[in-house]
C-alpha positions as CSV (number, residue, x, y, z in Angstrom):
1,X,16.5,-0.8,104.3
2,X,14.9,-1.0,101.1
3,X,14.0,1.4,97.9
4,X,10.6,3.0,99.2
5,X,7.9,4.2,97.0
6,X,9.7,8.0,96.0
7,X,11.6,6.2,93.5
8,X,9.9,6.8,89.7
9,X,11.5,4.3,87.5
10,X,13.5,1.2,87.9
11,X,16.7,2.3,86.6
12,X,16.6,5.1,89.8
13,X,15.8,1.8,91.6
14,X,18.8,0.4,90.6
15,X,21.0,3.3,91.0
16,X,20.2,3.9,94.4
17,X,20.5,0.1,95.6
18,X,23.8,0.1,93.8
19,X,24.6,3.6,95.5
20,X,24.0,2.2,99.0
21,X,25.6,-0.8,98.3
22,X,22.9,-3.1,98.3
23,X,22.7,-5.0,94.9
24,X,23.3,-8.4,95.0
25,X,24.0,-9.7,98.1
26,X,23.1,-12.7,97.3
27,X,25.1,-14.4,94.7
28,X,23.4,-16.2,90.9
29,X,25.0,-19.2,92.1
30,X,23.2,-19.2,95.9
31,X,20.1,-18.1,94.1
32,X,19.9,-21.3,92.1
33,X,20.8,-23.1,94.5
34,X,17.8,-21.9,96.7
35,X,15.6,-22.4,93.6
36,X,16.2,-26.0,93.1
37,X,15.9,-26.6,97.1
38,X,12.4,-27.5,97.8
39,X,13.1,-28.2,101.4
40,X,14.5,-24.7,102.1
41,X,12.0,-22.8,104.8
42,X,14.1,-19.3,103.6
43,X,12.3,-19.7,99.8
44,X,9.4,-18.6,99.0
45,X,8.3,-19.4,94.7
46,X,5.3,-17.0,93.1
47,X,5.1,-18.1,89.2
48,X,3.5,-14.2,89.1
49,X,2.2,-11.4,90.6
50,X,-1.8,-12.0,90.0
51,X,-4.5,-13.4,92.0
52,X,-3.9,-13.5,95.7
53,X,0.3,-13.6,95.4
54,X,1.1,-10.2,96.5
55,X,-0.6,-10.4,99.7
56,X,1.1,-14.1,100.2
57,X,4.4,-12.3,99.0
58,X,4.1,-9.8,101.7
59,X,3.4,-12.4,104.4
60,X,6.3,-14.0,103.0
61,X,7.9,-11.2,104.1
62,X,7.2,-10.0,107.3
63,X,8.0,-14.2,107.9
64,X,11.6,-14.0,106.8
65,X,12.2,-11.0,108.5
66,X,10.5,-12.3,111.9
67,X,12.9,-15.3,110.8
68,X,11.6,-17.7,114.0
69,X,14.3,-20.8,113.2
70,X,16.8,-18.2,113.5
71,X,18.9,-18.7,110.3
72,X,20.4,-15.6,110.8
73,X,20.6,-15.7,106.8
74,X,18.2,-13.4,104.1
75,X,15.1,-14.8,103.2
76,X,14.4,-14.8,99.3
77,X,11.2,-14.6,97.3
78,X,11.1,-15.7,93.5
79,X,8.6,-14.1,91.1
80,X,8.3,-15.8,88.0
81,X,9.4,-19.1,89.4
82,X,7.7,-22.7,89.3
83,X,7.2,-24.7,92.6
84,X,9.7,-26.8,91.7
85,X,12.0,-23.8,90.8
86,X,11.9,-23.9,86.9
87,X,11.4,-20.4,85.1
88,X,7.5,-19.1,84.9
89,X,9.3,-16.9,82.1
90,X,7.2,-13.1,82.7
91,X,7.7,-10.5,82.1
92,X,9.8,-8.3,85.0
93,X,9.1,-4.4,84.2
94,X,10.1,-1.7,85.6
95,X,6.3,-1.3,86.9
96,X,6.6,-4.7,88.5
97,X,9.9,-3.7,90.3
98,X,8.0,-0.3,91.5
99,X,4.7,-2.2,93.1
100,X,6.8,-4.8,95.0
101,X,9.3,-2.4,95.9
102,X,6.2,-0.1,97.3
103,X,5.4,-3.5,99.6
104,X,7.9,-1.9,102.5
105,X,6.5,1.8,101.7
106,X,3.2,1.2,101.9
107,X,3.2,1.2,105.8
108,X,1.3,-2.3,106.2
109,X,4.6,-3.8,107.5
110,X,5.8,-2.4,111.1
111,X,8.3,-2.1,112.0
112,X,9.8,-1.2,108.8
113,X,11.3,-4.2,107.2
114,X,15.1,-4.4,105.5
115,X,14.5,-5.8,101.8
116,X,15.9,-5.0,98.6
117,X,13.9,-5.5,95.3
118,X,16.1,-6.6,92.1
119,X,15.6,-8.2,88.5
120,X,18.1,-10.9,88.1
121,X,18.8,-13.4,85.0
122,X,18.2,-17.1,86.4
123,X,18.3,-20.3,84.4
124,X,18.1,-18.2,81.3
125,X,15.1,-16.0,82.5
126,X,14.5,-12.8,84.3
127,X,13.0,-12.9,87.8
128,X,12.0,-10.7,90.8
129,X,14.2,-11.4,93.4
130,X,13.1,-9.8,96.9
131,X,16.1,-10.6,99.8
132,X,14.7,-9.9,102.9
133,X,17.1,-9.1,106.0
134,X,16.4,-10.5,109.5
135,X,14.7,-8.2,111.2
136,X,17.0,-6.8,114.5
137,X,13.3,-5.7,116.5
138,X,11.1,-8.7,115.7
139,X,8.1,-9.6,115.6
140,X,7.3,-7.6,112.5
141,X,3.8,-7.2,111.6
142,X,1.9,-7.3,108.3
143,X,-2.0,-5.6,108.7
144,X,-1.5,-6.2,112.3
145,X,-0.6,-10.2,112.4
146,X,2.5,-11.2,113.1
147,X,4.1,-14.1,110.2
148,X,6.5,-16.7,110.6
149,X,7.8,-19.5,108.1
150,X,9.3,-22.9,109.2
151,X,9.3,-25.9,106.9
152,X,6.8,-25.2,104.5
153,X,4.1,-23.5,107.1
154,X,3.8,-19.8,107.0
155,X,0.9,-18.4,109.5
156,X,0.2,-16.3,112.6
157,X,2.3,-16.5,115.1
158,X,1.3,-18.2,118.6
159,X,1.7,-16.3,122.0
160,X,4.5,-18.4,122.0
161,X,6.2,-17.8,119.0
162,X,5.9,-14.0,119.9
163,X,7.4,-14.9,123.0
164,X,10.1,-16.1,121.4
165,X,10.7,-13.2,119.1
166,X,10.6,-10.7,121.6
167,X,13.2,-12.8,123.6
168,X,15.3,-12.4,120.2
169,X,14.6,-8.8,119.6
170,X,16.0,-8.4,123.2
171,X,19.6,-10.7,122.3
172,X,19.7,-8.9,119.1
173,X,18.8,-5.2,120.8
174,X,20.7,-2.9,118.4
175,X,18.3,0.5,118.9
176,X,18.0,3.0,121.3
177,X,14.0,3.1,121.0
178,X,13.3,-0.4,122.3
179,X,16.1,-0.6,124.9
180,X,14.5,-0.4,128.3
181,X,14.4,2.2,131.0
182,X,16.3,1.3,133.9
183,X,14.6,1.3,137.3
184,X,11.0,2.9,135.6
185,X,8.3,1.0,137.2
186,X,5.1,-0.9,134.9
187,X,2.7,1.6,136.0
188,X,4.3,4.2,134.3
189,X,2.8,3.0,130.9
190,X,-1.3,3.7,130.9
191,X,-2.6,1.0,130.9
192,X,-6.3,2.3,129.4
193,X,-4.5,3.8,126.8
194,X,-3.2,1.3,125.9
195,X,-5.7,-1.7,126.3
196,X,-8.9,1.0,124.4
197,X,-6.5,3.4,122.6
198,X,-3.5,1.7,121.1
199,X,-4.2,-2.0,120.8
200,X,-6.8,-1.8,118.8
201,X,-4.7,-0.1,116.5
202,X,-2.2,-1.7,116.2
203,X,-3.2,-5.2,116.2
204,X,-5.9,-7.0,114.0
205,X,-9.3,-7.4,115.5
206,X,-9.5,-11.5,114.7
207,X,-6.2,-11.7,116.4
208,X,-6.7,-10.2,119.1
209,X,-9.8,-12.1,119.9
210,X,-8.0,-15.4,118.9
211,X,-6.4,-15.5,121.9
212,X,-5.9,-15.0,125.3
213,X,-2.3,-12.9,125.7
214,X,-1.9,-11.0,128.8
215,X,-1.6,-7.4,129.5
216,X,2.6,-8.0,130.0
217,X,2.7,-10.2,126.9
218,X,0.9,-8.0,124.9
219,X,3.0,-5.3,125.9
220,X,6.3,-6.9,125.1
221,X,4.7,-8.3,121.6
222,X,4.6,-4.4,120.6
223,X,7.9,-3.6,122.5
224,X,6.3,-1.7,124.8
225,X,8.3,-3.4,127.6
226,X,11.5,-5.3,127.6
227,X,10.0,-8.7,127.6
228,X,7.4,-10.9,129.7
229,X,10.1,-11.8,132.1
230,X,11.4,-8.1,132.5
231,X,8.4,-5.9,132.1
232,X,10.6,-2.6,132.5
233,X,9.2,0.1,130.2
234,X,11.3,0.7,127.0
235,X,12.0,4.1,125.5
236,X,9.1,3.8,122.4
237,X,7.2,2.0,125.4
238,X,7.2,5.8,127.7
239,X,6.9,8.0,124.5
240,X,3.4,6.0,123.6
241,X,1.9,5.1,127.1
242,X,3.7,6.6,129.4
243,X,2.2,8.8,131.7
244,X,5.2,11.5,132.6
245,X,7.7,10.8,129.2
246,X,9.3,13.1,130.1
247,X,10.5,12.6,133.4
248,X,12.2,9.1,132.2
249,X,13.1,11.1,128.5
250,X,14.0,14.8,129.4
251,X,14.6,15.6,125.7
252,X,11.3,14.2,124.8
253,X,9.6,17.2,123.9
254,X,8.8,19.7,121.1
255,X,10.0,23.6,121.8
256,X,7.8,26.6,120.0
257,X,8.8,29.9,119.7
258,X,7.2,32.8,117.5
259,X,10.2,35.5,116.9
260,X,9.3,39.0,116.2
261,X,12.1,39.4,113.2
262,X,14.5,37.4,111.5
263,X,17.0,37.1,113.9
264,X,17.3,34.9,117.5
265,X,17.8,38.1,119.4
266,X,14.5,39.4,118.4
267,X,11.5,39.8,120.9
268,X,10.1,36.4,121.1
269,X,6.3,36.8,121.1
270,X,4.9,33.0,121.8
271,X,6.9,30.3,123.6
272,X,5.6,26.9,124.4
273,X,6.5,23.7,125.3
274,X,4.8,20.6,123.9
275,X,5.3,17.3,125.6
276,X,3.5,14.3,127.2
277,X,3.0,10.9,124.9
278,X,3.8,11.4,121.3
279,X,0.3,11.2,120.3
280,X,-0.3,14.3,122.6
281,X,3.1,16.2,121.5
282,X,2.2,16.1,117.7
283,X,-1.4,16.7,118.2
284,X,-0.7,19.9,120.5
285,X,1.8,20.9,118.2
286,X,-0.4,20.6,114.6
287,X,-3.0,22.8,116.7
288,X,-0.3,25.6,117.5
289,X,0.5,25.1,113.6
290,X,-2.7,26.0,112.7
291,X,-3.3,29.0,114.7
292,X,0.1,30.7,113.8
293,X,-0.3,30.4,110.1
294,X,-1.2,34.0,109.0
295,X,-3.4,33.8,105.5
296,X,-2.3,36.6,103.2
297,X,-5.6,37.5,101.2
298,X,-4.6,39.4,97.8
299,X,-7.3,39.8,94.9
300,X,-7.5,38.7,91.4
301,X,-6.8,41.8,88.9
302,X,-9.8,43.1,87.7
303,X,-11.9,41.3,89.9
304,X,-13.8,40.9,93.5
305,X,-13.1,37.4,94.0
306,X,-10.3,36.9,97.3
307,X,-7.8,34.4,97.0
308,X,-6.4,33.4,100.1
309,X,-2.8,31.6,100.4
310,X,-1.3,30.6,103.5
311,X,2.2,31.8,103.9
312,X,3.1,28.1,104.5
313,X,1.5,25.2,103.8
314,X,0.6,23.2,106.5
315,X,1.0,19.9,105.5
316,X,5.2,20.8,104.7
317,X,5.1,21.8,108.0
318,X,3.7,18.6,109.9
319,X,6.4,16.4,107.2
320,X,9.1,18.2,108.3
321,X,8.5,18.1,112.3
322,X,7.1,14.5,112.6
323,X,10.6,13.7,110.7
324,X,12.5,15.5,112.9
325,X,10.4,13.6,116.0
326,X,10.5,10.2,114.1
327,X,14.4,10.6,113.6
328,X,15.7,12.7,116.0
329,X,18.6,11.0,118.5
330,X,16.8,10.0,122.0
331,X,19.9,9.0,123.3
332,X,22.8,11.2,125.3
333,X,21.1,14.2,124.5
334,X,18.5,16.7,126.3
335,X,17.7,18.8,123.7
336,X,14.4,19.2,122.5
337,X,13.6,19.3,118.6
338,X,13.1,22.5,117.6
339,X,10.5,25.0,116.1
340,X,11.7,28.7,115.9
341,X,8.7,30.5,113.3
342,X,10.5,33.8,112.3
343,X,8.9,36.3,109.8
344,X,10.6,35.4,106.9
345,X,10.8,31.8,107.7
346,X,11.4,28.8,109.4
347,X,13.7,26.7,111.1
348,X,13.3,22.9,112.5
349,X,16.1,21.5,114.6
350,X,16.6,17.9,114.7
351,X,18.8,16.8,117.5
352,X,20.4,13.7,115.1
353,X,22.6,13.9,112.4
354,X,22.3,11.1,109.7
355,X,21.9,7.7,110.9
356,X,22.6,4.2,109.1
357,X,22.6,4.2,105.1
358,X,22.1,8.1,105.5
359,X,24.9,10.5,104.8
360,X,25.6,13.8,104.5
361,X,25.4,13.7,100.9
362,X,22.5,11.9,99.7
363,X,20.3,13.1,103.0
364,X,17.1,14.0,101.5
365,X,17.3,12.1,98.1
366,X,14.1,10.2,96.5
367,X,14.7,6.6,98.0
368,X,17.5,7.0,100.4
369,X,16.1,6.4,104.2
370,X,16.9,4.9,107.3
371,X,15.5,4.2,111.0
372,X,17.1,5.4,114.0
373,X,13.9,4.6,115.9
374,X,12.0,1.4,113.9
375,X,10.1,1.2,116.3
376,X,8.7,4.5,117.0
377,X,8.6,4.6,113.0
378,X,5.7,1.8,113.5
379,X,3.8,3.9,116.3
380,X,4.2,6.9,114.6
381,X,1.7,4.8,111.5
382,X,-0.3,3.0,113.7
383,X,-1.5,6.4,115.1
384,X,-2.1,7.8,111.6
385,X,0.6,10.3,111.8
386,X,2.5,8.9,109.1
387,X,0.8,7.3,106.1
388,X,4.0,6.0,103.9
389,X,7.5,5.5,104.8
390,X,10.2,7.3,103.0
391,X,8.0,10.1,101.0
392,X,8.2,12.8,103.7
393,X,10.2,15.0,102.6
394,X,9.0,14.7,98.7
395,X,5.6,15.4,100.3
396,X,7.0,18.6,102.0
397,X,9.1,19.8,99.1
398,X,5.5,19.2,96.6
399,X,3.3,21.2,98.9
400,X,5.8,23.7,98.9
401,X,6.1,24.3,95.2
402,X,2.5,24.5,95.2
403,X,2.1,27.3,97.5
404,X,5.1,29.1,95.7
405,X,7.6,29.0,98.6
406,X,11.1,28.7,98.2
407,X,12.9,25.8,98.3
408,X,13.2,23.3,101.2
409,X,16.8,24.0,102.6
410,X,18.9,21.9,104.8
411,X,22.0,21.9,106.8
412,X,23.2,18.5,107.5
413,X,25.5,18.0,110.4
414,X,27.0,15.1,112.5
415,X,24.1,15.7,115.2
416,X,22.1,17.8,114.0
417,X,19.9,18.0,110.8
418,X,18.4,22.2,110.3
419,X,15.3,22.6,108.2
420,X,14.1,25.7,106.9
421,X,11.0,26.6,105.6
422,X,11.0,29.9,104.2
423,X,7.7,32.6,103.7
424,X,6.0,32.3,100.4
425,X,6.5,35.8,98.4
């Protein structure tokens, strides 16, 4: 993982990489070392950050963590480095860390990519150092085109390079999202939505008219299905096309109820049920959002004008439940997530407790995030339901503050994670 866009100053930058455990992993002595090799394919040298260089550096990138020679070892980019590895000598601010930093938050890069953003003292200078991970669910994508790096040549991968990252992502399977779904046939994934809906989302136009990939290939490009050779459905695969998810996912659905009181034994007044693709879930769900939000009108003092103020905003609300569908645990598990809306408040369930560099204690914190489901993470922004990684919750607690509601509350538990909202005053 990397420090997302939340963060306000470099020294929080710092802290948090330092917290998780993620400051240098690669050591001043390797670094040089990769400088003064100009035959290395896992260095990439930017003498700044002007001109065209932070698009290149985020092709750079998604390349390294596609990582098609398979090093298996980080890839490293150098800002304020010659070509031939001598010091450009600029000037690293905390501003600079911040914007490259932002390059994973942004959402241009899906899946997610693991890189961590440092300023380190090299042959008597300071430099940006990104280290980028190998990615476990290749291909990664930057604005829709895949990147890969080998020798000096970085460019768009070939329908066979993709083939051969999506043979890798299968080797190197370590999520539940992408893993396949034993004995579900092909035709359980829509093909129309897929081919008119999704696609053209997902992937950039000129790339998609570069070439000739079939329907199976361009499936298992997005992880849709296992791989070209085994074109079973995958678990992100049924929760974006699929035509019954939840026949092949039981848990993959959303429950609603509307409780008359504040407690679970209250009359419950409005139950649903919202499942189907994800697209449909969250979409059903936002419009059940919006028609159980009660506006309380009061009236200025001394005045006719009406002020009306929801009793939640709604934007806290959609944060906090397409978390809890982003992150929630798919696996050994048929519960549902959760939406009980009592009078005085309200509570999200998420069916997953922490996952990876998240922990009980610093859940929630500016910076601190991790992926249970990458690759549903990358659907969940190509269908415009997320717009930047890591800055849910900040969003959620902001639009709360604004509408004078308490604050966000949560209780953080090995497998499950409870959100509650409560009513504004």
């Amino acid at each position: 993982m990397s420090v997302v866009c939340s963060i306000r100053s470099a020294a929080q930058l710092a802290c948090v990489q330092t917290f998780l455990g993620l400051v240098t992993i690669v050591t001043d002595d390797e670094l040089i070392q990769l400088l003064d090799s100009l035959e290395s394919d896992r260095v990439e040298r930017k003498r700044n950050w002007a001109g065209g260089a932070p698009t290149a550096i985020a092709q750079a990138i998604c390349a390294f963590a596609n990582d098609l020679p398979r090093h298996e070892q980080p890839g490293v980019i150098f800002i304020g480095a010659e070509d031939d590895g001598a010091p450009a000598r600029i000037q690293v601010t905390d501003q600079l860390l911040l914007t490259v930093a932002d390059l994973k938050g942004d959402g241009r890069m899906l899946p997610p990519p693991s890189l961590v953003v440092e300023r380190r003292h090299l042959k008597g200078a300071d430099m940006v150092v990104v280290t980028v991970t190998p990615s476990d669910t290749p291909p990664v994508r930057f604005e829709g085109r895949v990147w890969i790096r080998i020798g000096p040549r970085r460019g768009i991968a070939t329908a066979q390079d993709e083939r051969i990252l999506n043979e890798k992502r299968r080797y190197r399977d370590r999520t539940f999202d992408i893993r396949p779904l034993t004995s579900c046939p092909l035709h359980e994934l829509n093909r129309h939505v897929f081919e008119n809906e999704y696609l053209p989302r997902a992937v950039a136009p000129d790339v998609l008219e570069a070439n000739g990939r079939s329907f199976e290939q361009r499936l298992a490009a997005l992880g849709m299905i296992a791989s070209i050779d085994d074109p079973t459905p995958t678990v992100v695969g049924m929760l974006t096309l699929g035509n019954t998810p939840r026949t092949w996912l039981p848990c993959a659905y959303v429950q609603f109820l509307r409780i008359r009181g504040t407690e679970l034994t209250d009359p419950v007044v409005d139950e649903q049920e919202f499942d189907g693709t994800i697209d449909l879930t969250l979409r059903r769900l936002d419009d059940k959002l919006r028609a159980t939000l009660a506006n309380a009108v009061d009236f200025t003092s001394g005045t006719t004008t009406e002020i009306r103020r929801s009793a939640y905003p709604l934007v806290a609300l959609q944060q906090i439940v397409r978390n809890a569908v982003m992150h929630r645990n798919y696996e050994g598990t048929n519960a549902p997530v959760r939406v009980y809306w009592f009078d005085d408040r309200i509570e999200i369930t998420n069916p997953g407790g922490p996952y990876g560099m998240v922990n009980r204690q610093n859940f929630g914190r500016p910076g601190v995030s991790d992926y249970r489901n990458p690759n549903l993470a990358a659907v969940l922004k190509t269908l415009g339901f997320v717009q930047r990684f890591g800055v849910g919750i900040a969003q959620a607690r902001q639009a709360l503050v604004a509408n004078g509601n308490p604050e966000l509350e949560f209780v953080v538990e090995d497998a499950i994670v409870l959100a509650t909202i409560r009513r504004a005053p």
